[in-house]
C-alpha positions in Angstrom: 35.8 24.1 -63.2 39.2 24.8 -61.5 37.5 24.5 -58.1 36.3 21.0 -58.8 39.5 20.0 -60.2 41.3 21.3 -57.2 39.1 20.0 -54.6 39.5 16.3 -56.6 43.6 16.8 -55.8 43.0 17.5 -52.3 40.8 14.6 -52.3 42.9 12.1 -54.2 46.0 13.7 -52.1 44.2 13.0 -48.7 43.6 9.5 -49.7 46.6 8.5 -50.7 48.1 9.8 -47.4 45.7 7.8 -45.8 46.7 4.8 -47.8 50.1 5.3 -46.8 49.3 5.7 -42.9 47.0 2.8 -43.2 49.9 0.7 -45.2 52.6 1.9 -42.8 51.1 0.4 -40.0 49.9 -2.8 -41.4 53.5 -3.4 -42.3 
């Protein structure tokens, strides 16, 4: 259970990274 959980941070964590790259170069 604690595995999944973590692994949906990392993921949620990677994305939103992403999301600000992306966003920061649109801008």
């Amino acid at each position: 259970m604690f595995r999944s959980v973590r692994l949906l941070g990392l993921l949620l964590n990677a994305l939103s990274l992403r999301g600000r790259l992306v966003g920061g170069i649109k801008h």
